[in-house]
C-alpha positions in Angstrom: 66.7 74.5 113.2 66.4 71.0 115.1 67.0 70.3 118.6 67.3 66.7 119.0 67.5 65.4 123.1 69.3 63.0 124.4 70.3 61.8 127.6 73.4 60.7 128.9 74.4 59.7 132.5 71.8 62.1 133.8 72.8 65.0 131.7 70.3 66.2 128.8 71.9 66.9 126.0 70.4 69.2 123.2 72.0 68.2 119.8 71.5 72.1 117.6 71.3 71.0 113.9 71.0 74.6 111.6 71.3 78.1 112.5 70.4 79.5 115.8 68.9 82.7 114.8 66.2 85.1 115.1 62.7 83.7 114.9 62.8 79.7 114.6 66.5 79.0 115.9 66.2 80.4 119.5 62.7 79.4 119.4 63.2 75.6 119.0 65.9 76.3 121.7 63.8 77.9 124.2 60.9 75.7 123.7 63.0 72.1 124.0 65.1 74.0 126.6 62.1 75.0 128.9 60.0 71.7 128.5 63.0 69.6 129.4 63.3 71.2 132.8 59.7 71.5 133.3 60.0 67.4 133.5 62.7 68.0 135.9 65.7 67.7 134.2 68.5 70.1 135.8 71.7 69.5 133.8 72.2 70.5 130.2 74.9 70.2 127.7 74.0 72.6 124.6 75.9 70.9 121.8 76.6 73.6 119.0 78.6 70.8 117.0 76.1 71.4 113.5 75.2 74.9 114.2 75.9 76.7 111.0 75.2 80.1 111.9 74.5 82.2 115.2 73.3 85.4 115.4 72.8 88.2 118.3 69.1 86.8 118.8 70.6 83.1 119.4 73.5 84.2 121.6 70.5 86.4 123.6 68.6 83.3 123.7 71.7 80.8 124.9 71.7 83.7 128.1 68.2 83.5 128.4 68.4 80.2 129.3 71.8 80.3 131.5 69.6 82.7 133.1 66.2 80.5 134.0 68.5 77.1 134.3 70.0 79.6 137.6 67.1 80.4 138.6 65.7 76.6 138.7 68.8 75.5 140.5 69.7 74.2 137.2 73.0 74.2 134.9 73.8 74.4 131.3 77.4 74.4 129.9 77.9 74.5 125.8 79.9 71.8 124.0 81.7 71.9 120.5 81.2 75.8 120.0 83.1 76.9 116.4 85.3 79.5 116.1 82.8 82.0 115.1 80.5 81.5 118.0 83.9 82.0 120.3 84.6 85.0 118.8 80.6 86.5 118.8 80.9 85.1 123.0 84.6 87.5 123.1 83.0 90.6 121.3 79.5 90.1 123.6 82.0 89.4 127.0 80.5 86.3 127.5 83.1 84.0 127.2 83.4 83.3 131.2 79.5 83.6 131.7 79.7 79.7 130.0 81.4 76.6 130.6 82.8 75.2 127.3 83.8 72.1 126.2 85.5 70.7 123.1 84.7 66.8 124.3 81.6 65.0 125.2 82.9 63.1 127.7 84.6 65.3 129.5 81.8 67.9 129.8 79.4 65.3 131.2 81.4 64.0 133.4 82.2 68.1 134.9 78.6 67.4 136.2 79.3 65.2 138.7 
């Protein structure tokens, strides 16, 4: 999987391109996730727009880091999330623990 970054109006934005699974998926995320707010960013927008396929290890990893974006006094909302990983967020009961958005522009503008 790639992550490509971006930033836009003070919101980092992590473009997912592959599958987000066990062993190079929720790596790539946790490593681009955890260096981008070592350098101080504090609001991220996961975009899941070209995720192919997400497995339990990639869901675990999208908590892992709602989980240390809280404790950095950070926030991270998802954007574009298929049907699929909806119904995977239902099943796990972790459809409210995430804001989600359908729109770009509407979810970075929810930072503010």
């Amino acid at each position: 999987m790639n992550v490509d970054t971006r930033n836009v109006h003070g919101v980092t934005i992590l473009d997912l391109v592959g599958k987000l699974t066990i062993g190079v998926g929720d790596v790539a995320l946790r490593e681009t996730f955890v260096g981008r707010l070592e350098l101080g960013n504090r609001k991220f927008l996961v975009n899941l727009d070209k995720v192919k396929t997400i497995d339990s290890s990639g869901l675990g990893e999208l908590i892992r880091c709602r989980a240390t974006a809280a404790s950095h006094d950070a926030e991270i909302k998802l954007l574009n999330v298929n049907l699929k990983a909806r119904k995977l967020l239902t099943m796990a009961s972790l459809v409210g623990v995430f804001e989600m958005f359908d729109d770009e522009k509407m979810a970075v503008a929810s930072f503010d």
